[in-house]
N, C-alpha and C positions, 0 to 999 in steps of 0.2 A: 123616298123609299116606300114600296108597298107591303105591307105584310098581308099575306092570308091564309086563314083560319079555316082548320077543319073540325075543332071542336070550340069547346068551352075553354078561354083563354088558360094560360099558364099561371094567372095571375093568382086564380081561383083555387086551382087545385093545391100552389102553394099554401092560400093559406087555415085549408083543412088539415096540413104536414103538419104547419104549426103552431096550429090553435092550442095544444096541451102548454109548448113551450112557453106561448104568448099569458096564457093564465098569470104563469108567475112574476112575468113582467109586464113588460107594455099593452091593456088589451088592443090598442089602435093607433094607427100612426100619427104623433106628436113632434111639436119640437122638441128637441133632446137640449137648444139652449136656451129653455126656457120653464126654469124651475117653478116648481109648486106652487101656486099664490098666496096659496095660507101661510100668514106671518110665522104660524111658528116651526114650517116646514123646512127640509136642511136643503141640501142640493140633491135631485131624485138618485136613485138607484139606476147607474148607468146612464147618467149625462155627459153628453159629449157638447162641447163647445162649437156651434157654428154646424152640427149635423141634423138631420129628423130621424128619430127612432121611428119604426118600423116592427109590426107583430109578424109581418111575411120578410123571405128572403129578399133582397134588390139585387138581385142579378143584374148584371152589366157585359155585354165582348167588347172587349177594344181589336179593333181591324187594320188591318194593316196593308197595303201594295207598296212595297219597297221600289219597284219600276217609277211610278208615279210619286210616290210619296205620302197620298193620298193616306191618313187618321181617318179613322172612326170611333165613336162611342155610341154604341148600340143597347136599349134602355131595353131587357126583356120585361120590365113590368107595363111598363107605357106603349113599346114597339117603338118611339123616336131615338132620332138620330140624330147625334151630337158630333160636329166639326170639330177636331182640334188640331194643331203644329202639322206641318209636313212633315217628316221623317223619310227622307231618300236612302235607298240602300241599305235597309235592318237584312240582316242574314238573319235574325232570330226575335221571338218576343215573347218575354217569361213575365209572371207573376205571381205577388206574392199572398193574391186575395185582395188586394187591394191598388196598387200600383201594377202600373203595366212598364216592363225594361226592354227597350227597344233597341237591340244592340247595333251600332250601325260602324263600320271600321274606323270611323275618328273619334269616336263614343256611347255611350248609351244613353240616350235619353228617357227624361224620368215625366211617366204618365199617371197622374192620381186620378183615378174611375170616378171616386165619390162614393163608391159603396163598396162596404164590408162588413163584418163581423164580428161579437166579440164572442167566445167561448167561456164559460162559465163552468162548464160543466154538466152542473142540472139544468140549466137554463142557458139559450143564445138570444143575444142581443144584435140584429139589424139596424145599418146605419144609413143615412145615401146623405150624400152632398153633393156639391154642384162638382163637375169634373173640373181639371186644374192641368196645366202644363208649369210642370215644375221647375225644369232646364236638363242640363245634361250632366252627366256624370262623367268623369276623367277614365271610362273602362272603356276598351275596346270590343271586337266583336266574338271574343274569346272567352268574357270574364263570365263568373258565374256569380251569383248575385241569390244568396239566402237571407232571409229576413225570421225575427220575432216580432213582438211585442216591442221588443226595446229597441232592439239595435237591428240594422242592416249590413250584412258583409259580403265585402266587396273583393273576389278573387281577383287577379289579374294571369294571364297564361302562363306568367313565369313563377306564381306559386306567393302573391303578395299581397299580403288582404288590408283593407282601410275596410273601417268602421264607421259609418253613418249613423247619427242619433236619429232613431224614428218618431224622435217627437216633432222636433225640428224639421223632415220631411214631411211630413204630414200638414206645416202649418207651412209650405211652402219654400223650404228653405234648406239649400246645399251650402253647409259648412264645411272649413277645411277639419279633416279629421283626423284620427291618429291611425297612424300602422304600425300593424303587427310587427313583435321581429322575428326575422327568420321567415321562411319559406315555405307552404304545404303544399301536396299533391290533392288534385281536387278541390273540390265546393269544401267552402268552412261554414258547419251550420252552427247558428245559435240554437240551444237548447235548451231549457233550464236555467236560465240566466247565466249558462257558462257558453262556448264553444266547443263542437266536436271539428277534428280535423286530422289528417294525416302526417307524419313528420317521417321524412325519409333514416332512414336507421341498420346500417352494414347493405344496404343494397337490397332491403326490405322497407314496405311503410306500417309507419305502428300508428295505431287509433290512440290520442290524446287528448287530452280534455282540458282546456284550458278557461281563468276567467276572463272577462271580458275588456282587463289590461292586457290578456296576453300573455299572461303567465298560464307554466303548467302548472296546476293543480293536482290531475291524477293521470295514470295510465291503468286502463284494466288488464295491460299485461297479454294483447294480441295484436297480431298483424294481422293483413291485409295485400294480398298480390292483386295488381291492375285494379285498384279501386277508381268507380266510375258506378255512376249513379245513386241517389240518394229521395228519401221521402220523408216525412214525418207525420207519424200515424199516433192517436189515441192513446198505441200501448208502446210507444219510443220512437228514433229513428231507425229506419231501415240504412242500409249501408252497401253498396253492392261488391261484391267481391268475383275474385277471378272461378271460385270455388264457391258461391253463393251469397250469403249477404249475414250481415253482423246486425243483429237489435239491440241496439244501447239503450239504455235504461236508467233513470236516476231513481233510487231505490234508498230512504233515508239517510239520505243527505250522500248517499255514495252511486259511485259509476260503474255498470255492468255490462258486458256484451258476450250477447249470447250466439254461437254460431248456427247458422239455419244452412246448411249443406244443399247442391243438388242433389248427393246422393248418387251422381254418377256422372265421368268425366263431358266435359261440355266443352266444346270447342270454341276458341273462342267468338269467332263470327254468329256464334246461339246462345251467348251470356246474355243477362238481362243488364241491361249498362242505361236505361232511358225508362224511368218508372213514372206509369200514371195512376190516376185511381181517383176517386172522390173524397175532395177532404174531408176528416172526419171520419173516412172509411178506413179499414183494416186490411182490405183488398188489392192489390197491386198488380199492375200488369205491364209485362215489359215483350217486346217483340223479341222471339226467339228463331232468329236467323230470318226467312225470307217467308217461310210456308206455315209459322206456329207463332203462339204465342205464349207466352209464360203467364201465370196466373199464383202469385204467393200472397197465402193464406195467413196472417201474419200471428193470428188467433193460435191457429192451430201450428203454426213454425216450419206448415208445408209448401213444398212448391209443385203446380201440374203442369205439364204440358198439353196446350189443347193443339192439336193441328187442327188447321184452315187453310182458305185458298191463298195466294201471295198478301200479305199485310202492307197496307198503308198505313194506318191507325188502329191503334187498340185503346180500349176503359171498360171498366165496369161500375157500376155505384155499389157491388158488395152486395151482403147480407142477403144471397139468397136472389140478388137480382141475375140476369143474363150478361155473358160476357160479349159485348161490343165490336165488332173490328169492320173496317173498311178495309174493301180488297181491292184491288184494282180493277174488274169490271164494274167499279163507280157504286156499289152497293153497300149497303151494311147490312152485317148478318149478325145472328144471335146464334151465341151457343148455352147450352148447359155447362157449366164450367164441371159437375160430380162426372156427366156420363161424356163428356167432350162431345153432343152431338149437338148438329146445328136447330136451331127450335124455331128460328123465323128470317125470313129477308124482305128487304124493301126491292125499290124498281131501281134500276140504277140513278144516281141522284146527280154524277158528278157530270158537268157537261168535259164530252173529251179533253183531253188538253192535260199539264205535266200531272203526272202522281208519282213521281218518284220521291225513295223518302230518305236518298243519299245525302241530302244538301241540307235538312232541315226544314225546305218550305212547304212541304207537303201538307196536305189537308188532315186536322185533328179531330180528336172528338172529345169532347167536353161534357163533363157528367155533372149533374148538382142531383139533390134528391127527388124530383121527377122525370125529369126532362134531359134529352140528351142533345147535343148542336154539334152540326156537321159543315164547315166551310168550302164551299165550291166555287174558287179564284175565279173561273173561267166562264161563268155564267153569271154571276153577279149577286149569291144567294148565299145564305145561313137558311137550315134546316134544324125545326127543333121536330124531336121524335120522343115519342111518349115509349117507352122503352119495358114499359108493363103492361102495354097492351098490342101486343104482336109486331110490335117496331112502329108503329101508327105515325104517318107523318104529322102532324098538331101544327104547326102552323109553318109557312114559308115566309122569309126576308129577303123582298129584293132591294138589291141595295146601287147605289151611283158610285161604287167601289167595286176593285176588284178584292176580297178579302182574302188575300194570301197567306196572313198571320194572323192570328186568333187563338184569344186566350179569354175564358170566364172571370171574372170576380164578384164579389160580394157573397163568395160561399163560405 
């Protein structure tokens, strides 16, 4: 693989992001399993067994060509390229920030990056380990696959979730696990050390909250028509609904969901049902119908419609940055999300060839807090764009893949 550079690496600017963070943890990158020397020191603050802590982010793409089969692990601190498993035929590949789920019709297989994150709060913790092929998991190419801290939940299409220990994933290892009883509609996410999920109810679905046996715990007493799509942001999760989307919330020791409206009938082919955004961010954005995008504010409980030209991809990183989208003349453009005007474009990037975004394999964009990465199957490249400074292409990836699927970790 080549990469090249049109400024000062990614590597850098990372870590002036997070030099404040880094004060109050790690000034410099360390072994994490290699505690203190001073006898009378405990085990450090934020050790992980078998990782290196890190003061910058360790970004990571795992890539994907389902034709070929052809893995990738793509190192954005280093620019190298990591071989792992073939993988023939994934229709889709999600992550949870740390693992990459490569869904392929006899199963999904389970990719550990090596890098992620821990959240604290006042302070984040950067990790990178060596990448890992885990095995495969007993879900097809239908399941949807949410993850915490603890647990990882495992939908199947017909509405049947198993429970994965994410400790146990993380050191290598697919346990048989327990299933849920009974049936939901949509992704079941852990949140708060319980589960949110849907349960069919008179020909309606009501938002439930169950703990992590499986029991209900609470109902906050709303439903939900055609729920489809989900995120989890800073200030709860989001929820998508037929009529807008539900913010659930754990609010002293109890469950809340607040309704966030369009505010005006939306047809279905222009709900937001496929939410991105930057983790960590409050910003979300989901393609509304063919020519616009949706932009919800989660801060403020709004939703905008920006129109643009046909959508392939949309992201934003929030707070005041530009809204993102790939159109099908192979470009990305920036808009003002306040005034919906367009503020910058690149050259076209994408070498001709599919952009359609019916099937799922369409080219993404991937946000972390600088840098934004654009996948173009057909040429052979990952594009990182400095997204604060007029769309500025910052470095090119050519790669001996073609990277059809693409997904970040280590944010």
């Amino acid at each position: 693989m080549t990469v090249r550079r049109n400024v000062t690496p990614w590597a850098s600017a990372a870590l002036v992001l997070t030099a404040l963070l880094a004060t109050s943890c790690a000034g410099e990158k360390r072994d994490a399993a290699r505690p203190d020397a001073s006898p009378s020191s405990a085990t450090p603050h934020g050790y992980v067994e078998g990782a290196q802590e890190a003061a910058e982010q360790q970004s990571r793409l795992l890539l994907n060509d389902p034709g070929s089969g052809n893995t990738r692990v793509l190192d954005l601190v280093t620019g190298k390229v990591h071989r792992t498993a073939e993988v023939k035929d994934a229709v889709r590949l999600g992550t949870d920030g740390r693992f990459g789920y490569l869904h392929a019709p006899d199963g999904t297989h389970l990719l550990d990056s090596g890098a992620w994150m821990v959240d604290h709060g006042d302070h984040i913790h950067y990790y990178s380990a060596a990448t890992r092929d885990v095995g495969e998991l007993p879900a097809g190419s239908r399941a949807q696959i949410r993850s915490d801290a603890a647990v990882t939940a495992v939908t199947d299409e017909n509405g049947r979730t198993v429970l994965y220990d994410r400790g146990k994933l993380e050191k290598g290892q697919i346990t048989t696990s327990p299933t849920l009883r009974g049936t939901y509609t949509g992704a079941v996410v852990p949140y708060e050390e319980h589960l949110l999920a849907f349960a069919n109810k008179g020909g309606s679905t009501e938002l439930v909250v169950l703990d992590r046996k499986g029991e209900r715990v609470a109902s906050p007493d709303v439903t939900c028509e055609a729920p489809r799509g989900d995120a989890v942001t800073r200030r709860g999760v989001i929820l998508g609904c037929a009529d807008g989307a539900l913010l659930v919330r754990a609010q002293g020791g109890a469950f809340t969901a607040e309704e966030i409206p369009y505010g005006t009938h939306v047809p279905a082919r222009d709900r937001a049902t496929v939410f991105r955004h930057r983790p960590g961010s409050d910003t979300l954005t989901a393609p509304a119908g063919d020519d616009a995008v949706w932009v919800l504010d989660v801060t403020e409980r709004t939703w905008k419609r920006v129109d643009t030209g046909p959508v392939v991809a949309a992201n934003t990183a929030g707070e005041g940055s530009p809204l993102l989208v790939l159109e099908t003349d192979g470009s990305v453009h920036g808009y003002d999300i306040a005034t919906g005007k367009q503020t910058a474009r690149t050259k076209a990037l994408l070498t001709a060839g599919k952009r359609d975004v019916s099937d799922g394999s369409a080219p993404v964009i991937e946000v972390d807090r600088s840098r934004a990465y654009i996948n173009d199957p057909e040429g052979k490249k990952v594009f990182e764009i400095d997204y604060n400074d007029g769309l500025r292409i910052a470095r090119t990836f050519d790669l001996d893949v073609k990277p059809v699927l693409m997904v970040e970790t280590g944010r």
